[in-house]
GUDO-461906 format. One record per residue: y negated, x negated, z negated of N, C-alpha, C, O in turn. Coordinates in steps of 0.2 Angstrom, whole numbers, plus 5000, padded with zeros to 4 digits. Atoms other than C-alpha are relative to their C-alpha. Example, Ala and Ser with C-alpha at 12.3 -4.5 7.8 and 13.67 -1.06 7.14 Angstrom:
2
500649965000502249384961499449965000499549914997;500650045001500549324964499550044997498950014996;
END
This chain:
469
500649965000500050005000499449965000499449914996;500350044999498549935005499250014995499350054991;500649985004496549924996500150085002500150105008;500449924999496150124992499349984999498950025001;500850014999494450034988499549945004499749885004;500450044999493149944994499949944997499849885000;500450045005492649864981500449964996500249914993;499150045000494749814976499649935003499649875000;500050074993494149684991499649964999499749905001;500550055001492649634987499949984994499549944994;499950015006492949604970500349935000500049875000;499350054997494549484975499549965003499649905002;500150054993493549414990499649944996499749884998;500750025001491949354978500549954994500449894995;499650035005493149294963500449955002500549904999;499250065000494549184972499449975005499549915005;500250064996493249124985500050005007500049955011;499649984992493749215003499050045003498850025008;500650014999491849285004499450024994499350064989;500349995006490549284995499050035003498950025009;500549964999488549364996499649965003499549914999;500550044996487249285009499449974997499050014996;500650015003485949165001499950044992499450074991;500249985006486349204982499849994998499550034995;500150025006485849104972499050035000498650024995;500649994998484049174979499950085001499450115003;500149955000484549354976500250045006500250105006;499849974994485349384993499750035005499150055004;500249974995484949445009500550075002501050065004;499649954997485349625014500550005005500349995011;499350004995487249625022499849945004499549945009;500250074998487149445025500749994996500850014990;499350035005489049355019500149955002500349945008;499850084998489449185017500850005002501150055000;499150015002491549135020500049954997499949894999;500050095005491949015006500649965003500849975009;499450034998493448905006500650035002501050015006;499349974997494849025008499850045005500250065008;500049954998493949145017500049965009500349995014;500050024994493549025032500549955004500649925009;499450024994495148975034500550065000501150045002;500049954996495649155035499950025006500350055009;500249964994494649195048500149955004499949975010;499750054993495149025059500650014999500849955000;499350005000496849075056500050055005500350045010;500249954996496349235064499749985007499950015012;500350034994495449165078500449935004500349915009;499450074996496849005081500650065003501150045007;499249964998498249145083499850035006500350035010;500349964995496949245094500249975006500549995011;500350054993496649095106500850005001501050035006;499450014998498349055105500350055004500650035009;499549944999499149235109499750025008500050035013;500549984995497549265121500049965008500049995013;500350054995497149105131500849965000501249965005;499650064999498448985126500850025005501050005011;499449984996499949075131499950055006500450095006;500049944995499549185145500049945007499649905003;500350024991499249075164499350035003498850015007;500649964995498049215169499449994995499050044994;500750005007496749155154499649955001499749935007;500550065001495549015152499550014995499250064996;500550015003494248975139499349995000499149945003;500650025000492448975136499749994993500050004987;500549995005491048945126499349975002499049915003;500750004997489448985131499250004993499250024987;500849995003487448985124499950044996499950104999;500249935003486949095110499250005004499050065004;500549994998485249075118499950005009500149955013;499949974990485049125138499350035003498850065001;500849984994483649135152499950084997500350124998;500049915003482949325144500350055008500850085008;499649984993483249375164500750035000500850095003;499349965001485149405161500050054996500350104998;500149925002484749545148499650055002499550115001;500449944997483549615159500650025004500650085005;499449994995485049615171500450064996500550124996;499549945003486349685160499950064996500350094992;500149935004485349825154499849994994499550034991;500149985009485049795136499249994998499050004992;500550015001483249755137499750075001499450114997;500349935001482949925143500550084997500450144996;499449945002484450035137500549974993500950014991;499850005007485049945120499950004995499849954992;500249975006484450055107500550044996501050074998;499749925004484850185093499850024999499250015003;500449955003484150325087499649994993500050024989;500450025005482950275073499750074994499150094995;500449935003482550435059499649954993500049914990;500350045009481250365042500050084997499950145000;500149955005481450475028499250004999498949954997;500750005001479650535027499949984990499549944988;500250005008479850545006499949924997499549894994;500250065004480450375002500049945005500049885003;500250044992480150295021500549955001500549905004;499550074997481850215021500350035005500250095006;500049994993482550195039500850025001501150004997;499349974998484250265046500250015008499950025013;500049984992485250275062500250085000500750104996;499949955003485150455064500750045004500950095003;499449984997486750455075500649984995501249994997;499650045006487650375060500150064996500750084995;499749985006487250495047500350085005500950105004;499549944998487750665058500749995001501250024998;499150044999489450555064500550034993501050064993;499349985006490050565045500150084999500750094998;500049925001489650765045500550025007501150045007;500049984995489950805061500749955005501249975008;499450054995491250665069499449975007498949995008;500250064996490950545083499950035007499550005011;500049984996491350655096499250055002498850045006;500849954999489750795093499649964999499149995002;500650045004488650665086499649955007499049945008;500350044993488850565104499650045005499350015009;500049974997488350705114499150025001498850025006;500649995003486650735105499449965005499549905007;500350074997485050685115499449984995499350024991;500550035003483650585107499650074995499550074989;500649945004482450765104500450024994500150024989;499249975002484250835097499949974992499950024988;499650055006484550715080499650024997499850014992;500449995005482950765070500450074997500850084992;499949935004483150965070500750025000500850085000;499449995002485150935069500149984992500450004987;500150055009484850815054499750084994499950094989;500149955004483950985047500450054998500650074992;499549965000485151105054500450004994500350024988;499650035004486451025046500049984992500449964989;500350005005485551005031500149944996500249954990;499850085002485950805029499549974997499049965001;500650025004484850745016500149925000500649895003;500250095000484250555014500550004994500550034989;499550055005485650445006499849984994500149984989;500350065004484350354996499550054994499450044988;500449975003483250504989500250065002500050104997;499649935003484150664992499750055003500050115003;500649954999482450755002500450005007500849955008;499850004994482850815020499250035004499150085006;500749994997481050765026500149945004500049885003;500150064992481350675045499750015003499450075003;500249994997480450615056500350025007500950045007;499949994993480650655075500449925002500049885004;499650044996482050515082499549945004499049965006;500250054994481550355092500449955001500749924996;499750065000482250215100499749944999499149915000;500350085003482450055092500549945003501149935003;499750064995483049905102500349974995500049964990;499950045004484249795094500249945000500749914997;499550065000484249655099499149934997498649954998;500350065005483149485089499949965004500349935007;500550044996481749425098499749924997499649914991;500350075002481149245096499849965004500249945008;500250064992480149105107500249964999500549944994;499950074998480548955114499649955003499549955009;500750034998479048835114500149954993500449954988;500350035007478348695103499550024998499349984994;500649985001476748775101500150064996500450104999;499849935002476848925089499750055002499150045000;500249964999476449075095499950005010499850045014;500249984994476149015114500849995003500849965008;499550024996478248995118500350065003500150125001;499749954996479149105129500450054998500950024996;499849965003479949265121500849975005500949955011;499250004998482049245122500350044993500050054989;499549935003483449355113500649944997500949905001;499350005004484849305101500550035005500350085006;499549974996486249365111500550064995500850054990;499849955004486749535106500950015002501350054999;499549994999488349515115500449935002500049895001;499450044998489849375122499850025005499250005006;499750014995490249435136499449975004499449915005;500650044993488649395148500049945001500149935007;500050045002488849225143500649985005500649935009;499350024995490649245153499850005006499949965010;500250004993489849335167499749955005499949935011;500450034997488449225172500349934999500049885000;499550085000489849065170500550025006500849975008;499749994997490849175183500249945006500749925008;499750044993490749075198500049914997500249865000;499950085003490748905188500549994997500749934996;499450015003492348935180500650015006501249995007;499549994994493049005196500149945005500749925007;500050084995492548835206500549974997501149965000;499850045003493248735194500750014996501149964996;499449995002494748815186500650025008501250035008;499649964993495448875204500550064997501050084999;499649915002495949035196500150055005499750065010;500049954996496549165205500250094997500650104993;499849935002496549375204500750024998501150025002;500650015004496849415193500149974992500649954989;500050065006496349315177499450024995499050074996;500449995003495249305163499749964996500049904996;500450065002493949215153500150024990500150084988;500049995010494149225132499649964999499749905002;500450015004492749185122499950034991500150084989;500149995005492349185103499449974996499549914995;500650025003490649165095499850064998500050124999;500649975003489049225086499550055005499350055010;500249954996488249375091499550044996499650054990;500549975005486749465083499750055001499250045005;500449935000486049655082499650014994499749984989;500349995007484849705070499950094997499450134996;499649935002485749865065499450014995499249974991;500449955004484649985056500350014993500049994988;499449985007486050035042500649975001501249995002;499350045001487249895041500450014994500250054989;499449985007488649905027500650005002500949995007;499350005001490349925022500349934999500849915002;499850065002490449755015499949955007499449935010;500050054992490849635033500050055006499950025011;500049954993491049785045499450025002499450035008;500550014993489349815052499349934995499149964990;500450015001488149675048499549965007499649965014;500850014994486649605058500349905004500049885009;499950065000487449425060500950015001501250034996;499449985001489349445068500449955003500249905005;499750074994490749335077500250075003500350125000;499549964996491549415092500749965004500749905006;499450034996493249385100500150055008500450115009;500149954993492949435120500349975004500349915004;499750014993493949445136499850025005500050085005;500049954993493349495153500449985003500549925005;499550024995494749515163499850025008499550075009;500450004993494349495182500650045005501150005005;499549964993495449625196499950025006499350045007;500049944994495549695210499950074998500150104994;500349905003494649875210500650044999500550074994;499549975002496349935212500550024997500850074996;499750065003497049835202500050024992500449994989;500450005006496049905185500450044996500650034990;499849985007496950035178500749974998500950004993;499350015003498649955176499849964998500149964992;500250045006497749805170499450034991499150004986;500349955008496849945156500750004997500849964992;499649975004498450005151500249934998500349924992;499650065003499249825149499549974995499849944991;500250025004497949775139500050024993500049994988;499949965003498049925129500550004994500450024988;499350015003499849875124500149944995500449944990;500250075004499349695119499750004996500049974992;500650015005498049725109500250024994500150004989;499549965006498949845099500649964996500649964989;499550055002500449725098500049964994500449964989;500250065003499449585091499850034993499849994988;500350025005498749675079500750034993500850034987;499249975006500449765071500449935001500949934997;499550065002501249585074499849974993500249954988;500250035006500149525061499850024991499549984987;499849975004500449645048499750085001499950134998;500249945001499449785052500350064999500850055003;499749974997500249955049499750065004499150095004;500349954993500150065064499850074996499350114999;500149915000500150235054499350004996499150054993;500749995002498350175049499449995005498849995005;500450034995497850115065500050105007500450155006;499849954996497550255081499549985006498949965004;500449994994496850265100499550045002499650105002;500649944998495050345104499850005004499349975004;500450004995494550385119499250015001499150054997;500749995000492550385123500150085006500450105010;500249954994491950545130499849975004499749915003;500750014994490850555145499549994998499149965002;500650025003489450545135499749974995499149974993;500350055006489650425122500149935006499849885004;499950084997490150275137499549964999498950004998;500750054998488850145138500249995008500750005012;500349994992487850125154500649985005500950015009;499750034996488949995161500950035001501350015005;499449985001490750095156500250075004500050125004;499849944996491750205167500750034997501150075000;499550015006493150205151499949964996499749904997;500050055008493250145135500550054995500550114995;499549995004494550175123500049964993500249904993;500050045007494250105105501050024994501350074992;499650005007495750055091499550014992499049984990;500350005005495250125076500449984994501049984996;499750025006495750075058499750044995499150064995;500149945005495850205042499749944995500149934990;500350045005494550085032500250044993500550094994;500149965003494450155015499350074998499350124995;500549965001492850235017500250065006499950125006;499849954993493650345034500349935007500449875007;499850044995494050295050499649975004499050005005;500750054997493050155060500449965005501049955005;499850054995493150045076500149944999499649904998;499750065002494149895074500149975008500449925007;500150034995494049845093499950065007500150125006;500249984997493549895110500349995005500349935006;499850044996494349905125499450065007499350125007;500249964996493449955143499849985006499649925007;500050004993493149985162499449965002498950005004;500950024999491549885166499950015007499350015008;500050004991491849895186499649945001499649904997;500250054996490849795196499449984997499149935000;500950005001489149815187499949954997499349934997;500350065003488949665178499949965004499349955005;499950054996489349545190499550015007499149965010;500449984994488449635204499250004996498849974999;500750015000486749665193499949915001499349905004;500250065001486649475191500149955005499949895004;500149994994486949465208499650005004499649965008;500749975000485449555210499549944997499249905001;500550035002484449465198499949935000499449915000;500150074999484949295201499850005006499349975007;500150054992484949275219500549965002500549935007;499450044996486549195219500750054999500850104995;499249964998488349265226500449974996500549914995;499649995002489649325214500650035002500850074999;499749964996490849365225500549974998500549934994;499350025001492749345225500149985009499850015014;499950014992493449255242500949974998501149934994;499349985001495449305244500049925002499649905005;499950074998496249125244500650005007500749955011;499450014996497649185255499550045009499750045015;500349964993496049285269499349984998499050014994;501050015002494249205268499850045004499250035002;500649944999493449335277500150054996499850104997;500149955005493949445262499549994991499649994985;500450005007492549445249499850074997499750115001;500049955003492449565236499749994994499849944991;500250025007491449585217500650034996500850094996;499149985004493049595207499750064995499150074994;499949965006493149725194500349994992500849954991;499950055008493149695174500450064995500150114993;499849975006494249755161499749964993499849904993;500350055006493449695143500350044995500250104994;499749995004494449695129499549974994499349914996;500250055001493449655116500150024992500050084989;500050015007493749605098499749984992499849924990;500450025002492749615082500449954994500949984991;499750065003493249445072499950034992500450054989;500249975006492449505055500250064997500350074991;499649925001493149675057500750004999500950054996;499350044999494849585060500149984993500749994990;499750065006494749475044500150094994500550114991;500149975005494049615035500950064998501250064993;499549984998495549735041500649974997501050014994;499550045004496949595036499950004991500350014987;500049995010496149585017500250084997500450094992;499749965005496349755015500850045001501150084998;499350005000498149765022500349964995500549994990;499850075005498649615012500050034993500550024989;500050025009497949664994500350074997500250134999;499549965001499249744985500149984992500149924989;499950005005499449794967500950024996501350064998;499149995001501449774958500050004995499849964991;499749995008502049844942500549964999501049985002;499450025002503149714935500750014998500550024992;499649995005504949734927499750004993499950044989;500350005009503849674909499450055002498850034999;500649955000502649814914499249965002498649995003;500650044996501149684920500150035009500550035012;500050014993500349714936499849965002499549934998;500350054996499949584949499850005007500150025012;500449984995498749584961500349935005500349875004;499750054996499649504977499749995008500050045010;500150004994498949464995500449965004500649915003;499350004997500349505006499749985008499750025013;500450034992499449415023500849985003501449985001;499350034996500749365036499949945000499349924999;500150105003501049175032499849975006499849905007;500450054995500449145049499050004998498549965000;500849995000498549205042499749964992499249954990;500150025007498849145023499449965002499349955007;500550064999497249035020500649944998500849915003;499450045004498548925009500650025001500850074999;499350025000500348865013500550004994501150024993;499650035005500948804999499649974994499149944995;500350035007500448754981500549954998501149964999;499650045003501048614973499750004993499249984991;500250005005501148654955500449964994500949984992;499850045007501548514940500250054996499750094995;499849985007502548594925499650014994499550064990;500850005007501048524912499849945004500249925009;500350054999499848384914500249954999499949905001;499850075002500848244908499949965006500149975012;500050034992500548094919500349995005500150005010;499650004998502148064925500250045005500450035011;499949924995502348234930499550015007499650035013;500649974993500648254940500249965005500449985011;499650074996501248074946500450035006500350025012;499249984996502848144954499850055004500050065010;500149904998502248314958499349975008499350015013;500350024996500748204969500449985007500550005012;499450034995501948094978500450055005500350045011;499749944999502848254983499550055004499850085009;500449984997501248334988499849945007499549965012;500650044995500548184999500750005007500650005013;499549994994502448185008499850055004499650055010;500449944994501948355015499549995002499549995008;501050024995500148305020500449965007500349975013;500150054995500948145029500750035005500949995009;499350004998502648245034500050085005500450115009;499949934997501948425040499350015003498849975000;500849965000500248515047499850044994499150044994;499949945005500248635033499349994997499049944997;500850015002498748685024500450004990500950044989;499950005004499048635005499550014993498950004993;500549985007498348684986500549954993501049964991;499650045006498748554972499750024993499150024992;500649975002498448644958500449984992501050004992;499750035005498648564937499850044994499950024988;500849985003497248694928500650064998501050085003;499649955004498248834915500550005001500749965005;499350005000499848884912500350025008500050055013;499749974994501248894925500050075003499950075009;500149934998501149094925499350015003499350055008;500549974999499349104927499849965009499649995014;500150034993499348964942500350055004500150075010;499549944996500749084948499350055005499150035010;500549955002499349234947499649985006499450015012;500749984993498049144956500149995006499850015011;499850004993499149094970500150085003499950105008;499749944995499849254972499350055004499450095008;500649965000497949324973499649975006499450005011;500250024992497449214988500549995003500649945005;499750004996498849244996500549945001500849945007;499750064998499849084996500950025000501250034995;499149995000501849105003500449974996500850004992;499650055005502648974994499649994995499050024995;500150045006502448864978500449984998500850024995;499750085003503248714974500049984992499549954991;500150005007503448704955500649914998501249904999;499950075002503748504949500150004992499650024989;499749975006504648514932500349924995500249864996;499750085002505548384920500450005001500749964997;499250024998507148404928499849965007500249915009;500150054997506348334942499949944999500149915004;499850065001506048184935500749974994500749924991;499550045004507548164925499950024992500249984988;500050005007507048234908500350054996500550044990;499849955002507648384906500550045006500250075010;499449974999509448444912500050055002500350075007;499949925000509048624909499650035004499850085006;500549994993507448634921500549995007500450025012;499850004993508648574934500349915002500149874999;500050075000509248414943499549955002499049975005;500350054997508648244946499850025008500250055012;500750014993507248244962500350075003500350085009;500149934997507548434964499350044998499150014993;500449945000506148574964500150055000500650075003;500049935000505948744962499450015006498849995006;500749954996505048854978500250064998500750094999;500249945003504349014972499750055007499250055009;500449954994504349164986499450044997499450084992;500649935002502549254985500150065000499850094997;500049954999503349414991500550064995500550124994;499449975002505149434983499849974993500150014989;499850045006504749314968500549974996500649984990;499350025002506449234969499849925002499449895006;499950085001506649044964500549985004500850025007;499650044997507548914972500149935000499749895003;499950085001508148744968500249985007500450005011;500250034992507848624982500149915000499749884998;500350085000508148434984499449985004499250025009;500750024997506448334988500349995006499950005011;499850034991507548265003499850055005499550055010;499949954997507848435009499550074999499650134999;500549955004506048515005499750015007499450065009;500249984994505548485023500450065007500150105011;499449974999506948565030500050074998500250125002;500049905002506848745019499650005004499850025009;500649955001505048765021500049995008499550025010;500249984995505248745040500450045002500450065008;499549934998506748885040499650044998499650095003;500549955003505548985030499450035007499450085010;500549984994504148985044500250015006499850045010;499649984995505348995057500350065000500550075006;499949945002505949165051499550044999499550094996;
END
């Protein structure tokens, strides 16, 4: 059973060190979050498995990594300078701001809410009799659009540099590399570019811990086809996507497929189909999949001045602007999603509960703990020795850890997640018979918590049956 709360997660996340509050020591910045040491090897576990599943293993894939900062030109192209806005409502009472397609959504759902036009969301907001979150009055204004994308120059003179854009999205980044990856990779239809990087909107009402803030990563694919070609590379994506994410522990009967109406697509979308995940607060979009056709490629096209065409390798008088399926993935929403599958509360046989984060041990932050019996020198001695063979004997990500009792170190492993644990004892060195033999160890399963006596010979050996399994 996975967090019923929020707050389950974020409690855990602040406490063991997976994330903690943006710029604290300064009182914070609204929905701003650091990842500490376990959380960013988390979320690169989640994005090396990506690449791997995504890029590595496919043929029809290749990588980028493009500019958070871009000629502004390209957003004039891809629409978002004049059509990437919200609906903007201020509480007249206590003048805090809202997206006004947000707050009908919770009332109303996603399907009525997208429908609405602009004039529509004040005297719905009334109808509906949806009061301000913050003060309780249902005194709006009239709706307007707010762009959101984070404007900033580029000059050494302050005030006289050139307006440019934080990039509100990945993908353009792929588009406008289209024909330089095409020269150079000799890719052919159809194939695709994966990217993962920093992305920035300046969301009206961010929240829900990491699932919407103003500062995000994305994990993006344009896949490039033949016009033909698009819907059966929709539906394979489709299957993929889903796969990956029930491979890595999700369970499916919390996840589900939602098609876009007609009138929630974005400009550039002729389909789109979101995975949603049953957060604890309701249900929310956990990635994106969709039809972009030809319009990216072709606006910039348009705006550059230079040909993005496709020219068949096997017919050069066949040129064509390919067609784009974009699966796209949010990284943050991902991690967030895995923490609250994972955190898992267990009644013991001695009635103690223990809070355990059950990650697939391909995402664990930590592999393995190496825990000494007590501090004696001797012991840590041996119990090091023993740690430094795995460093120089394996990749593995390691926690050598000497601080409280054996139970409690138990405890905090099992609270970040760590699969194993290595317990270094005095039958290991020969002192005591009854802990076990000469140059054996105990590994401790996080999941079953079943022991097991192990020679040090043979400790490379389990722990690579374990991860093979």
């Amino acid at each position: 059973m996975p967090a019923t709360s929020l707050d389950q997660v974020v409690s855990l996340c602040k406490r063991r060190g997976f994330i903690f509050p943006g710029s604290d020591i300064y009182g914070g910045l609204a929905n701003t979050w650091d990842y500490g040491p376990l959380g960013v090897e988390l979320k690169n576990r989640v994005k090396q498995n990506w690449w791997t599943t995504f890029v590595h293993n496919r043929p029809d894939m290749v990588g980028l990594d493009s500019g958070i900062l871009m000629n502004p030109r390209v957003w004039e192209a891809s629409g978002h300078v004049g059509s990437f806005a919200d609906p903007l409502v201020d509480c007249k009472s206590c003048k805090e701001r809202y997206r006004g397609d947000k707050l009908l959504e919770e009332k109303l759902g996603v399907e009525a809410a997208a429908v609405l036009t602009l004039d529509q969301v004040q005297p719905m907001l009334a109808a509906e009799k949806i009061n301000c979150p913050k003060c309780g009055n249902n005194d709006w204004s009239e709706a307007k659009h707010f762009n959101l994308m984070f404007k900033t120059q580029q000059g050494v003179v302050e005030g006289e540099g050139d307006d440019i854009y934080m990039r509100p999205e990945t993908a353009q980044g792929i588009f406008v590399n289209f024909k330089n990856v095409l020269t150079t990779s000799r890719m052919r239809l159809p194939f695709g570019i994966g990217q993962i990087g920093k992305a920035f909107r300046n969301e009206i009402t961010p929240g829900n811990f990491t699932f919407r803030t103003r500062e995000f990563e994305q994990m993006e694919i344009e896949y490039f086809v033949e016009p033909d070609d698009k819907q059966e590379a929709f539906d394979l994506w489709k299957k993929a996507v889903w796969s990956w994410y029930e491979g890595l522990g999700v369970d499916t009967s919390r996840m589900r497929f939602r098609d876009h109406d007609k009138d929630e697509l974005s400009h550039y979308s002729s389909q789109t189909v979101d995975i949603e995940y049953q957060f604890p607060w309701g249900w929310g979009e956990l990635f994106g999949l969709a039809d972009r056709g030809d319009y990216d490629l072709s606006q910039h096209e348009k705006f550059s001045s230079q040909e993005l065409k496709y020219t068949d390798p096997d017919d050069a008088t066949r040129k064509f602007v390919p067609h784009v399926i974009e699966p796209s993935f949010g990284c943050d929403r991902s991690v967030l999603t895995y923490l609250i599958e994972a955190y898992t509360e267990e009644e013991l046989e001695n009635g103690d509960v223990r809070t355990v984060m059950k990650f697939d041990k391909r995402l664990s932050p930590i592999d393995i703990a190496i825990l000494p019996l007590s501090k004696k020198e001797h012991l840590v001695a041996k119990a090091k020795e023993i740690h430094q063979l795995l460093l120089d004997q394996t990749n593995l990500v390691t926690d050598f850890d000497v601080t409280g009792s054996i139970g409690k170190r138990y405890r905090r492993q099992d609270e970040i997640g760590t699969p194993l644990c290595i317990t270094v004892d005095f039958g290991t060195i020969g002192e005591d018979a009854e802990q076990g033999d000469p140059d054996t160890v105990t590994i401790r399963d996080r999941d079953t918590l079943e022991q097991k006596r192990v020679k040090i010979s043979d400790l490379r050996a389990e722990i690579a049956e374990y991860w093979k399994n």
